[in-house]
DRENPA-3360 file (N, C-alpha, C; in nm, 2 decimals, always signed):
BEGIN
1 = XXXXXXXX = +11.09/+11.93/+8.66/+11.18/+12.04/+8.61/+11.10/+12.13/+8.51 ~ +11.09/+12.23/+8.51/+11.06/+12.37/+8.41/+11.13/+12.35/+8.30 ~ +11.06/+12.37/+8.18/+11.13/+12.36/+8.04/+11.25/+12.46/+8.06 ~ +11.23/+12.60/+8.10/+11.33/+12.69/+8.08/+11.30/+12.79/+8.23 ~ +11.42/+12.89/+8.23/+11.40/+12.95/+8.39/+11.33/+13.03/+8.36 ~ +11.27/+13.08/+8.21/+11.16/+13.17/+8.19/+11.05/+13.18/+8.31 ~ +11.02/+13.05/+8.28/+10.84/+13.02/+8.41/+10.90/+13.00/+8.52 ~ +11.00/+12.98/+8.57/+11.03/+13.06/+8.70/+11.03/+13.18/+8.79;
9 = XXXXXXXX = +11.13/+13.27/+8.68/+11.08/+13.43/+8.66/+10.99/+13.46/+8.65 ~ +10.89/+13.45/+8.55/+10.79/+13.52/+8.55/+10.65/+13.50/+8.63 ~ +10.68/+13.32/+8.71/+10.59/+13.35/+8.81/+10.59/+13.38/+8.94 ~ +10.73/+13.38/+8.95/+10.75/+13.49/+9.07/+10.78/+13.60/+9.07 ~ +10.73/+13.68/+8.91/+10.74/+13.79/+8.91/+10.60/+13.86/+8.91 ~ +10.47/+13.80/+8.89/+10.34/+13.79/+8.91/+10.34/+13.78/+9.05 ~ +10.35/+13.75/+9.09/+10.32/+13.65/+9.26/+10.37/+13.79/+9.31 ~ +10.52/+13.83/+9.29/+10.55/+13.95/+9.41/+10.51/+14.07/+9.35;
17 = XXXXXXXX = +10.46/+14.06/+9.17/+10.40/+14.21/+9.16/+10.27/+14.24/+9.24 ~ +10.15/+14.15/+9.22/+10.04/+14.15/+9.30/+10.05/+14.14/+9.49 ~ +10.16/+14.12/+9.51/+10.13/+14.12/+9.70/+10.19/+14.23/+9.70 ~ +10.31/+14.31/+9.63/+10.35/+14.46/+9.68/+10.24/+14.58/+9.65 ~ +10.18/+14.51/+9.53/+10.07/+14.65/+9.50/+9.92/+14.61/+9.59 ~ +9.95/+14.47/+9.70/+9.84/+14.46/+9.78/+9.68/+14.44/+9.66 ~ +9.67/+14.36/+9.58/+9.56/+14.36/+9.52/+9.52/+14.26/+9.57 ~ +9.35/+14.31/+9.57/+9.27/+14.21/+9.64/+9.14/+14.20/+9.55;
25 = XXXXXXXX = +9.12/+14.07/+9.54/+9.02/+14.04/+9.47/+9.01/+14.03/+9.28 ~ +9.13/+14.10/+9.23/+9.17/+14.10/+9.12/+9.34/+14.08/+9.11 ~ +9.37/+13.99/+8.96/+9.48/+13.99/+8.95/+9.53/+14.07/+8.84 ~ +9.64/+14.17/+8.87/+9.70/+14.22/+8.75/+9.71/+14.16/+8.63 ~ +9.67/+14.19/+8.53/+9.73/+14.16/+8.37/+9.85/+14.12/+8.37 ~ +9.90/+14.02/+8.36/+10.06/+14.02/+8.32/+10.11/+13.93/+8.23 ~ +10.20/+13.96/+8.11/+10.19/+13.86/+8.02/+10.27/+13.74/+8.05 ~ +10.26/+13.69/+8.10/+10.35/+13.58/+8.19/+10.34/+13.44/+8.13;
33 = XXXXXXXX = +10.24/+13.42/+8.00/+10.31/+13.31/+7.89/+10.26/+13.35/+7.76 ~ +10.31/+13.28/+7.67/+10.23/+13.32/+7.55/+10.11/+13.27/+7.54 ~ +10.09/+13.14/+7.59/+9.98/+13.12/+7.65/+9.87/+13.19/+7.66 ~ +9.81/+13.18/+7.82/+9.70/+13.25/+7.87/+9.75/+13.32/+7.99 ~ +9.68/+13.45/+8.00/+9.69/+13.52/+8.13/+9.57/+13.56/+8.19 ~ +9.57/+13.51/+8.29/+9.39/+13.54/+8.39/+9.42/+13.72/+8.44 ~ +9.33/+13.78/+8.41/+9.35/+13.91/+8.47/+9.23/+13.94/+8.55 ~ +9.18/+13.87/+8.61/+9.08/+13.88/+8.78/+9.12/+13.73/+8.82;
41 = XXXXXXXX = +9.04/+13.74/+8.98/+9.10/+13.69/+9.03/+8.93/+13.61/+9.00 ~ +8.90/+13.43/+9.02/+8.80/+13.39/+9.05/+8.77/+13.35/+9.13 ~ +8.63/+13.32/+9.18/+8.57/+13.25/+9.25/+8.43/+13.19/+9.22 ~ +8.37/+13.13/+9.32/+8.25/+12.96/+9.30/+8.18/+13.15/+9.27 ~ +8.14/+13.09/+9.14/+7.94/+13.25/+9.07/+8.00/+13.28/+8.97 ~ +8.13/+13.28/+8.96/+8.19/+13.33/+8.79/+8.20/+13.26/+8.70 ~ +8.16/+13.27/+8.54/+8.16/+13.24/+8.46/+8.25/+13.32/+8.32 ~ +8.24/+13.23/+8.26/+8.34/+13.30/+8.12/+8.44/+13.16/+8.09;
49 = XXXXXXXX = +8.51/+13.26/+7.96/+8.64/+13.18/+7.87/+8.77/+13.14/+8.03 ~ +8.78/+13.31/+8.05/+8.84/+13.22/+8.14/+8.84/+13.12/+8.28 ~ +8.74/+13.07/+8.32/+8.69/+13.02/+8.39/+8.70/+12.87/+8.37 ~ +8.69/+12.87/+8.21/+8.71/+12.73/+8.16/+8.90/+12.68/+8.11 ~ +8.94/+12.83/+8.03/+9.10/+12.81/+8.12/+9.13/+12.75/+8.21 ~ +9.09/+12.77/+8.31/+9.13/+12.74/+8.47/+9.13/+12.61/+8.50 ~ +8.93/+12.56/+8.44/+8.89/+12.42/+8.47/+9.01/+12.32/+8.35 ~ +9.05/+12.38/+8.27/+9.11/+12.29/+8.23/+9.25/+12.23/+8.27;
57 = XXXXXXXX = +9.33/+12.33/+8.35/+9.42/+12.32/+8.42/+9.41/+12.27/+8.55 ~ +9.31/+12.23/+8.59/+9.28/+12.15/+8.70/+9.19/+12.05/+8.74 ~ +9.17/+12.02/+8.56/+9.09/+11.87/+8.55/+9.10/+11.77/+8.61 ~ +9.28/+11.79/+8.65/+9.32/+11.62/+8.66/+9.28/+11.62/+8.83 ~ +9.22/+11.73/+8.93/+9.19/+11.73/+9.08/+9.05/+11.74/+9.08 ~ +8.96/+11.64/+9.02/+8.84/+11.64/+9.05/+8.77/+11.56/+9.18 ~ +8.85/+11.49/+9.23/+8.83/+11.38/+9.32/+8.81/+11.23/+9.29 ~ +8.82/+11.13/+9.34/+8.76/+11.03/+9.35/+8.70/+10.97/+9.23;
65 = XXXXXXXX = +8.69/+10.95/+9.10/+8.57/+10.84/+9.03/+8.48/+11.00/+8.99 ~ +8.57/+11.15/+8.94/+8.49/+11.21/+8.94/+8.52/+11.27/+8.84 ~ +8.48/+11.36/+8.78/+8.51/+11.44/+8.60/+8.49/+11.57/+8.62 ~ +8.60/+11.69/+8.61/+8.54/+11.85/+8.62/+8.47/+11.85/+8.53 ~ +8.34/+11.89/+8.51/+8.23/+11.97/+8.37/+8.34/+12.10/+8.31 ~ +8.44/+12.10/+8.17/+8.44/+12.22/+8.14/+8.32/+12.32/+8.08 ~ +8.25/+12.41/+8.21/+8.16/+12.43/+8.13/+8.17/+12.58/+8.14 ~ +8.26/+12.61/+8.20/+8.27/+12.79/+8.20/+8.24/+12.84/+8.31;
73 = XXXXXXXX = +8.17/+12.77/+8.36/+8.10/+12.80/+8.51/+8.17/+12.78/+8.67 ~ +8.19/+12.84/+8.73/+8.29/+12.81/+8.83/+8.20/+12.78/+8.96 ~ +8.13/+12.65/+8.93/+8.02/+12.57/+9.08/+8.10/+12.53/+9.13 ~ +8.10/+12.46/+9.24/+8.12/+12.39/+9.36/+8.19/+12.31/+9.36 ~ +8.21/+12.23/+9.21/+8.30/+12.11/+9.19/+8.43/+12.20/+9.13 ~ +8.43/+12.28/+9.03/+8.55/+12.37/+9.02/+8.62/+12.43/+9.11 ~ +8.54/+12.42/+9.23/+8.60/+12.51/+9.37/+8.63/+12.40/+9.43 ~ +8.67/+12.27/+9.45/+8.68/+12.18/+9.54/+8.80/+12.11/+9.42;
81 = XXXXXXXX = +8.78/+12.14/+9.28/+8.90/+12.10/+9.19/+9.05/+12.22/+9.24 ~ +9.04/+12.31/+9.26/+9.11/+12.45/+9.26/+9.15/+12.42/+9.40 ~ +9.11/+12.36/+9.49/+9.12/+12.35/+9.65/+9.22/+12.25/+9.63 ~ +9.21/+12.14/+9.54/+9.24/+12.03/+9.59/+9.39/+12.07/+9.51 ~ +9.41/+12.14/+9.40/+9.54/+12.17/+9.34/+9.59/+12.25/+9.42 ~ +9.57/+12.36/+9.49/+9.59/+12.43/+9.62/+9.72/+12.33/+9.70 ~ +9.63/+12.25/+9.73/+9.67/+12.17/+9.81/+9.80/+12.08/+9.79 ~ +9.78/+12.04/+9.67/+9.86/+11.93/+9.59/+9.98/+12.08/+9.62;
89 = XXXXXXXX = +9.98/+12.15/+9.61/+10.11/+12.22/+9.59/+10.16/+12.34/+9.69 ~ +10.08/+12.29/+9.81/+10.08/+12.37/+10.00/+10.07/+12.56/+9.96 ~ +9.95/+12.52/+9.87/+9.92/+12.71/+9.86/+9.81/+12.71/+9.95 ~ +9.78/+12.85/+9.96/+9.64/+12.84/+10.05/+9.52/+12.78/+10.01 ~ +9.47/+12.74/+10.06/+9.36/+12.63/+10.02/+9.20/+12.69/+10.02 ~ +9.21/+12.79/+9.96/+9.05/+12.87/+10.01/+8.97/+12.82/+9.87 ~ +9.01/+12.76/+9.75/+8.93/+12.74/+9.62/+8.88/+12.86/+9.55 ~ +8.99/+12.98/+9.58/+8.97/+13.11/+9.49/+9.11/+13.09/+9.43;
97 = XXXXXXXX = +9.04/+13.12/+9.28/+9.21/+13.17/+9.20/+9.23/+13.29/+9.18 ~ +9.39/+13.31/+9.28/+9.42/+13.44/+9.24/+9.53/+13.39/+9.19 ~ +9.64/+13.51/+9.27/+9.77/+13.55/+9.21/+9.87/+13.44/+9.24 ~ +9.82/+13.37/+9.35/+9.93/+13.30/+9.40/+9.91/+13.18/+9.32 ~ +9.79/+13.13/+9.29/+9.72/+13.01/+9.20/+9.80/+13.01/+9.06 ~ +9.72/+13.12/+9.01/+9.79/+13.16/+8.90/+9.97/+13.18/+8.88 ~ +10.02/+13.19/+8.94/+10.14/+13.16/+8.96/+10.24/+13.06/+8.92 ~ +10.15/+12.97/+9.05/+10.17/+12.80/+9.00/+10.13/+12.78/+8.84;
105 = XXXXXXXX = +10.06/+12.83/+8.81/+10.03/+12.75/+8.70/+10.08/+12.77/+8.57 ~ +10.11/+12.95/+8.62/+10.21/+13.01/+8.51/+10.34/+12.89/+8.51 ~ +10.35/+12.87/+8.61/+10.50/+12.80/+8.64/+10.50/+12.61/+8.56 ~ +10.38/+12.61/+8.56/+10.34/+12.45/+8.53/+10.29/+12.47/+8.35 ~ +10.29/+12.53/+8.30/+10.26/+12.58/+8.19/+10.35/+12.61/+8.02 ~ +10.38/+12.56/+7.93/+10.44/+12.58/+7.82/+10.37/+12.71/+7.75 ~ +10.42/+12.79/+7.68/+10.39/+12.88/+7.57/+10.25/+12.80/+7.52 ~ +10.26/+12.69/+7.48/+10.11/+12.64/+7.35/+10.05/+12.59/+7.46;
113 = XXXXXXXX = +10.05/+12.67/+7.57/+9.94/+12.59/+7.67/+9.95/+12.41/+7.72 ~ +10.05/+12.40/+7.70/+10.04/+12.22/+7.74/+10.14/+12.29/+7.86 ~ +10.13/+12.13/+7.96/+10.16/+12.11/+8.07/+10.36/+12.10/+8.07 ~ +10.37/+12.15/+8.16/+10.57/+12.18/+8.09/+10.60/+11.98/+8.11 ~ +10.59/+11.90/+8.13/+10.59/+11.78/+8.17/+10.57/+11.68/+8.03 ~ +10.46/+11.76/+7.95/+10.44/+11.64/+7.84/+10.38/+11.77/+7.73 ~ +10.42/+11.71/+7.59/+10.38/+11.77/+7.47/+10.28/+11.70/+7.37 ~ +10.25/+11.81/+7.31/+10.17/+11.78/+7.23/+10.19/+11.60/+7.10;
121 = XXXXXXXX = +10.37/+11.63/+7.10/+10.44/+11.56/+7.00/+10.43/+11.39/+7.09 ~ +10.41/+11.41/+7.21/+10.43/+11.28/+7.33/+10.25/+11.25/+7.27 ~ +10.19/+11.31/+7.27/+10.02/+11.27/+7.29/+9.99/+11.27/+7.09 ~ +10.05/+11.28/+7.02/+10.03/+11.24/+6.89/+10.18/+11.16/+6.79 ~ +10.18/+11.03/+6.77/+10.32/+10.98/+6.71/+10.22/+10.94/+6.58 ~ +10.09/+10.97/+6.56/+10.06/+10.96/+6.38/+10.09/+11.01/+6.31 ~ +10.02/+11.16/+6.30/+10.05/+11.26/+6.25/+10.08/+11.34/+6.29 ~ +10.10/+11.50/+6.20/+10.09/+11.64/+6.26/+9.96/+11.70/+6.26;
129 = XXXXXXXX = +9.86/+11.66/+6.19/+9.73/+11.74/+6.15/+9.66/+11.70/+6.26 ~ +9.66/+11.57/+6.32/+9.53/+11.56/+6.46/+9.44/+11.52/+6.36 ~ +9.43/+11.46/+6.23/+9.33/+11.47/+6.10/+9.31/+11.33/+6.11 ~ +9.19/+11.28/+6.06/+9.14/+11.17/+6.04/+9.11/+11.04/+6.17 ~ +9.07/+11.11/+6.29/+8.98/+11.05/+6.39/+8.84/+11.05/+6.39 ~ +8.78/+11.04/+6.48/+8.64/+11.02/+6.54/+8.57/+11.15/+6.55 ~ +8.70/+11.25/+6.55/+8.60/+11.38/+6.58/+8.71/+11.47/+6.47 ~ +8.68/+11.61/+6.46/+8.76/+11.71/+6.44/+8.89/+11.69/+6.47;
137 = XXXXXXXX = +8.97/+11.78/+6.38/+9.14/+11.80/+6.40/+9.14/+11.88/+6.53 ~ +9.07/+12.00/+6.56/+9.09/+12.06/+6.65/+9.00/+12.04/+6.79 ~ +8.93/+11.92/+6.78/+8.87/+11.87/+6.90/+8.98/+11.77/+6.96 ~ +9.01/+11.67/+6.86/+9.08/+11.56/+6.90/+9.23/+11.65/+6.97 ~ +9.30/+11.77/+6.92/+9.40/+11.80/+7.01/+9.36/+11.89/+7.12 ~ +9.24/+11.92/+7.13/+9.20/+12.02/+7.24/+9.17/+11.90/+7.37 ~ +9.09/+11.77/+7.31/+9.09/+11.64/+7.39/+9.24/+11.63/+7.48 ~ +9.32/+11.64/+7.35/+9.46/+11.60/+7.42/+9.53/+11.68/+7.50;
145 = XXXXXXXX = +9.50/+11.77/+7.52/+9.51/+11.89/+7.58/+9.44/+11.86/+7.74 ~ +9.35/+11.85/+7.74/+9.29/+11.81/+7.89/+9.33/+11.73/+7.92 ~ +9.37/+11.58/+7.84/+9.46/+11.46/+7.92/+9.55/+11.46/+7.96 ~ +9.70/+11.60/+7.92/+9.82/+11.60/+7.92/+9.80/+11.67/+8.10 ~ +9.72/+11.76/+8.10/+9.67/+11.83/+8.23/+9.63/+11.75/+8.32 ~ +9.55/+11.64/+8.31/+9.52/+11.56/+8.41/+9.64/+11.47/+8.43 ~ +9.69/+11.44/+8.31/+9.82/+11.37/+8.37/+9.94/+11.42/+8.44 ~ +9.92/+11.56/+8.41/+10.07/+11.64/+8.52/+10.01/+11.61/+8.67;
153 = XXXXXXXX = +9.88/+11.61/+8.64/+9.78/+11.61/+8.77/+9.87/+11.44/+8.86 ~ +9.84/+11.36/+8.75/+9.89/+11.22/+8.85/+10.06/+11.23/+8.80 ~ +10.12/+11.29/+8.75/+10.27/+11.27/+8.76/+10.26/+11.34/+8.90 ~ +10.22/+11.44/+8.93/+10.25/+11.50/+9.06/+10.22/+11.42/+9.17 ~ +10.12/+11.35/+9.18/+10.07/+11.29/+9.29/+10.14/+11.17/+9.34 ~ +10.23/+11.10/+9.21/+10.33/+11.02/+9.19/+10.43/+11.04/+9.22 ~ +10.48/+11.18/+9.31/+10.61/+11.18/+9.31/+10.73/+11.28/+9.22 ~ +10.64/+11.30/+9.12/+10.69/+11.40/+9.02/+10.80/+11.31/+8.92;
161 = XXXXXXXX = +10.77/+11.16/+8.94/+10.85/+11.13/+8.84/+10.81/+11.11/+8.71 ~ +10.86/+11.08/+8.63/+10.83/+11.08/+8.51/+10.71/+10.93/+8.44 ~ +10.60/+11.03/+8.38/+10.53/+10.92/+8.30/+10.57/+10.87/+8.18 ~ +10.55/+10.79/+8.15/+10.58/+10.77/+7.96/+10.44/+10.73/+7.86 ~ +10.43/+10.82/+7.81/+10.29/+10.81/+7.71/+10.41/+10.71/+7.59 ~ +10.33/+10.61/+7.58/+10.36/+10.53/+7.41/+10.23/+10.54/+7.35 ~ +10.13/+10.60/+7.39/+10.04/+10.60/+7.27/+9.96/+10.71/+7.30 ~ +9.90/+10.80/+7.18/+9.83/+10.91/+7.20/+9.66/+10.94/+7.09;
169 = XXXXXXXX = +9.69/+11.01/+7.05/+9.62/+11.02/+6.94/+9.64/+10.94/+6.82 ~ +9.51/+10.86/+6.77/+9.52/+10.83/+6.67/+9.42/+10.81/+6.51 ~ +9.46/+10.85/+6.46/+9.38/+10.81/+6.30/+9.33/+10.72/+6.29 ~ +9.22/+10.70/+6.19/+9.14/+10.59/+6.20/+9.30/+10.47/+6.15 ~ +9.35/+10.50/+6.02/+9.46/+10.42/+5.96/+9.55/+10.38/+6.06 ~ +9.60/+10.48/+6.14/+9.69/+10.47/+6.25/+9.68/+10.33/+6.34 ~ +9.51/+10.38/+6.39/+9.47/+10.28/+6.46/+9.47/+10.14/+6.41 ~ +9.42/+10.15/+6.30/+9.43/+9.99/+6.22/+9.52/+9.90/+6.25;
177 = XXXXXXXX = +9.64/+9.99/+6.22/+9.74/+9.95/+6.19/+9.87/+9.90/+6.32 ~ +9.78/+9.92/+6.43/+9.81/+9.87/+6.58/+9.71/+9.76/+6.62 ~ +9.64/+9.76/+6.50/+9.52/+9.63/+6.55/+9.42/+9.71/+6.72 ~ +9.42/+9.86/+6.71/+9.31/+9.91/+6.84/+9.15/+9.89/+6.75 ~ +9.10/+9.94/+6.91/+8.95/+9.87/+6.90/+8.85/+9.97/+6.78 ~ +8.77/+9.92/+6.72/+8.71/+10.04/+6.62/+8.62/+10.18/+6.69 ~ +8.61/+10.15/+6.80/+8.56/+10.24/+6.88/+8.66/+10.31/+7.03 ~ +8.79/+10.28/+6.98/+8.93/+10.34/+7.06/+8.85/+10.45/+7.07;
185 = XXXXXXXX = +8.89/+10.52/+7.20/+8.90/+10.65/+7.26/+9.08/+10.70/+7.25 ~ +9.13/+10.63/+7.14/+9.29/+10.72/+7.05/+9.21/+10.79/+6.95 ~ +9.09/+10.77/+6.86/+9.04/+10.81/+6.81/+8.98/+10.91/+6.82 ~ +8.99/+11.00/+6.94/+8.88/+11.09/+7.01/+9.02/+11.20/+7.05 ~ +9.12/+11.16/+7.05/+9.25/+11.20/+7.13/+9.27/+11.24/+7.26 ~ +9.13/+11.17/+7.34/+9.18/+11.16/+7.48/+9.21/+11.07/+7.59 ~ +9.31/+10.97/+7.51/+9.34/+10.86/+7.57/+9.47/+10.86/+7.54 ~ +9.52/+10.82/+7.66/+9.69/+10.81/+7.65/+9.72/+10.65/+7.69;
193 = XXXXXXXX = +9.86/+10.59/+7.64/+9.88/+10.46/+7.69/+10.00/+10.49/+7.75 ~ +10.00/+10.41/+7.89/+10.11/+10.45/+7.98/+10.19/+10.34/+8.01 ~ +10.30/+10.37/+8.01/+10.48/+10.27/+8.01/+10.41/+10.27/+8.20 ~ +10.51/+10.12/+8.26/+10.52/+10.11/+8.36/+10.57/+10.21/+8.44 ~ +10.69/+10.27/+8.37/+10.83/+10.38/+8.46/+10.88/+10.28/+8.57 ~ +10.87/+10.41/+8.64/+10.95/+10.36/+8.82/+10.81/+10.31/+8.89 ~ +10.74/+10.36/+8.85/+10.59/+10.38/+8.94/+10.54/+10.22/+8.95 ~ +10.53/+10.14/+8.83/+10.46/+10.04/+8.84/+10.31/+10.07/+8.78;
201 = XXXXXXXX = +10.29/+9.98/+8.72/+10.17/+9.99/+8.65/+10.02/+9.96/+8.76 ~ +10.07/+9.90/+8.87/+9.89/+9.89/+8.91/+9.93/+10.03/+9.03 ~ +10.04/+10.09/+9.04/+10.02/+10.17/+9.12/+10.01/+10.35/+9.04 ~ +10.02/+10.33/+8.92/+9.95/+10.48/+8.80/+9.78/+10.39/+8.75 ~ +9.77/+10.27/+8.77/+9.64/+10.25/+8.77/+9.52/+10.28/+8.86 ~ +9.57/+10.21/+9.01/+9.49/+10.33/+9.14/+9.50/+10.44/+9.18 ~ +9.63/+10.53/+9.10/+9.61/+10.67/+9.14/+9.53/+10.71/+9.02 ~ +9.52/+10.69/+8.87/+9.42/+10.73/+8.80/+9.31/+10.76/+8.83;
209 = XXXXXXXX = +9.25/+10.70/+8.93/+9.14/+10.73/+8.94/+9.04/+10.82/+9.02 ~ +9.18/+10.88/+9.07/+9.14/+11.04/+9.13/+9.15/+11.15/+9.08 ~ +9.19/+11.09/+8.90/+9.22/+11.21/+8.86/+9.18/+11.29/+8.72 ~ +9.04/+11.24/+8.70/+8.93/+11.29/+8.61/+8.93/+11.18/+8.50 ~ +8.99/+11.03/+8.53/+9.01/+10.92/+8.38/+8.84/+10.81/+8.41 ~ +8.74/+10.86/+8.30/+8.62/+10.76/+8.33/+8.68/+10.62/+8.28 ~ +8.79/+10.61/+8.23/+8.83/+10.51/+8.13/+8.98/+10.46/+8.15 ~ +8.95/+10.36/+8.24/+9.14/+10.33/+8.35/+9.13/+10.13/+8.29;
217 = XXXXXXXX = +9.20/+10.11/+8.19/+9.22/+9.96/+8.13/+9.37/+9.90/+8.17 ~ +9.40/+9.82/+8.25/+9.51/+9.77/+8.31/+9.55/+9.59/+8.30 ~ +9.70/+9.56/+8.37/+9.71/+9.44/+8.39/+9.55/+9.36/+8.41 ~ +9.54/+9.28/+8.35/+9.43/+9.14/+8.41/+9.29/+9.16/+8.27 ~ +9.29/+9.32/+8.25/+9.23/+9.30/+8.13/+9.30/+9.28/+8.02 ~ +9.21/+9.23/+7.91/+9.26/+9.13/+7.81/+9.34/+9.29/+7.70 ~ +9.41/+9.20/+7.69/+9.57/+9.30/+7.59/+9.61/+9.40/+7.66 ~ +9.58/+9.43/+7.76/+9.65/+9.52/+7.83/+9.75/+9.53/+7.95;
225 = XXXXXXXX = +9.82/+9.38/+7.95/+9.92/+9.37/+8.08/+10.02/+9.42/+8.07 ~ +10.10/+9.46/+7.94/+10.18/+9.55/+7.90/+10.17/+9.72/+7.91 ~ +10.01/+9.80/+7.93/+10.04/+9.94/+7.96/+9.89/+9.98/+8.08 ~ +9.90/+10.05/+8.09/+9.76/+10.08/+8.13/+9.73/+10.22/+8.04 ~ +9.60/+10.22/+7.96/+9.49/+10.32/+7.92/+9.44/+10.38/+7.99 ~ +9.44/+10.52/+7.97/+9.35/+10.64/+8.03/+9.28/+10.68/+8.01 ~ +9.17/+10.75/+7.95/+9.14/+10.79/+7.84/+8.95/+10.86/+7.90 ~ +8.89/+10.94/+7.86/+8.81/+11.01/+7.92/+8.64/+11.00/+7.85;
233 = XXXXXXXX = +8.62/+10.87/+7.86/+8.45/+10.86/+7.75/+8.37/+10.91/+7.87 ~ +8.26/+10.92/+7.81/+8.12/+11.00/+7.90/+8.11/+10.91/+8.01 ~ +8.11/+10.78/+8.02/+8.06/+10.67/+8.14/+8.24/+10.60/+8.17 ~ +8.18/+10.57/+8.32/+8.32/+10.51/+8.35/+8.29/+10.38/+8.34 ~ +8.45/+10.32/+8.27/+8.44/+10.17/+8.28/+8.60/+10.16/+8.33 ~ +8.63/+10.11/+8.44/+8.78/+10.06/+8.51/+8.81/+9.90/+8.48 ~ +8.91/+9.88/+8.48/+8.92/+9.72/+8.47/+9.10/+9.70/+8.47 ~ +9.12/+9.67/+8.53/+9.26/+9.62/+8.59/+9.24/+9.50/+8.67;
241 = XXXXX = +9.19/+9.39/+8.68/+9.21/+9.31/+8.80/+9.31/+9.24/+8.83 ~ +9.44/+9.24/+8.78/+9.54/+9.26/+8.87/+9.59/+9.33/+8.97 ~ +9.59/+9.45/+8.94/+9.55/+9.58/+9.01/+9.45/+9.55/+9.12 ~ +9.35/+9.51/+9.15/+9.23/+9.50/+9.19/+9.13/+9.62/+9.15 ~ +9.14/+9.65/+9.06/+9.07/+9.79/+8.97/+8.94/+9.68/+8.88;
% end
């Protein structure tokens, strides 16, 4: 469900502005969140701010055991991330973002840039500051920010039903005080802890893994038969063997 019929309207008001005025290759300006608005259209050779917009909104379609690089650059893996969200949602599938792309995503999108599905307030229950982790106040929520994206990524792929984050971000104190590891990736804020739901926990634990998480901790590893961890360090380590992960 869409927070409000706002992103409804306005991204079918983008979508039918750009096919009557026939633009090709570029997308109208349109202020269509408070957010962000792409005003060209991309493809695999472009670089820039918004390029990395984009990659961030389609982190969670990297493939397989794989990680989109935000790196501004729109290679080959961002064209096969953009295809595969294409897909996930029966748009055309060529791995160019235009208007129709953009659309979707206006539609998938909150004003503060998070994913209409989960908030910033679901991915942090310590504080309000994002203050006293492993990194920056404004790293650790921009972290969280890419994980809420990859996770609309696997609520979709799930069925669209609902995930439940119980754990997000956290402070070094925070963490103490849950007894997490001194080298938690809650301290980085891009690790989420996830409720069973309807889904089942070993079955949000093998879809994880198509969807940009180096770091998927489940039933069979030790303290974690009660949620499964997400969470995005530089090397992958999986471990569910209940699951068979």
């Amino acid at each position: 469900m869409f927070r409000s019929l706002r992103h409804i309207v306005t991204a079918f008001a983008v979508l039918l502005s750009t096919t009557v005025l026939g633009v090709v290759g570029t997308a109208g300006p349109a202020s269509a969140d408070a957010c962000f608005t792409w005003s060209r259209s991309l493809s695999q050779g472009a670089t820039g701010a918004d390029v990395r917009q984009l990659q961030i909104r389609v982190s969670g379609y990297p493939g397989y055991g794989a990680v989109l690089a935000l790196d501004s650059s729109y290679g080959p893996a961002t064209k096969a991330a953009v295809t595969r969200f294409q897909q996930a949602y029966g748009l055309t599938a060529d791995g160019v973002a235009g208007p129709q792309t953009y659309a979707k995503l206006y539609a998938l999108q909150d004003d503060d840039c998070t994913p209409v599905n989960f908030t910033y307030a679901e991915l942090n229950r310590c504080n309000s500051t994002w203050a006293g982790g492993a990194v920056s106040a404004a790293t650790a929520k921009a972290n969280a920010l890419v994980t809420m994206w990859k996770l609309q990524a696997l609520r979709h792929a799930l069925g669209d039903r609902p995930l439940v984050v119980n754990s997000g971000f956290r402070s070094t104190s925070c963490n103490s005080a849950v007894g997490g590891a001194s080298n938690s990736r809650h301290l980085y804020g891009d690790a989420a802890d996830l409720g069973a739901g309807s889904q089942g926990f070993c079955t949000i634990a093998k879809q994880s893994r198509s969807h940009g998480f180096n770091q998927i901790l489940g039933p069979g590893y030790p303290d974690h038969n009660d949620h499964i961890h997400v969470a995005a360090p530089a090397s992958r380590f999986w471990s569910a063997p209940s699951c068979g992960i």
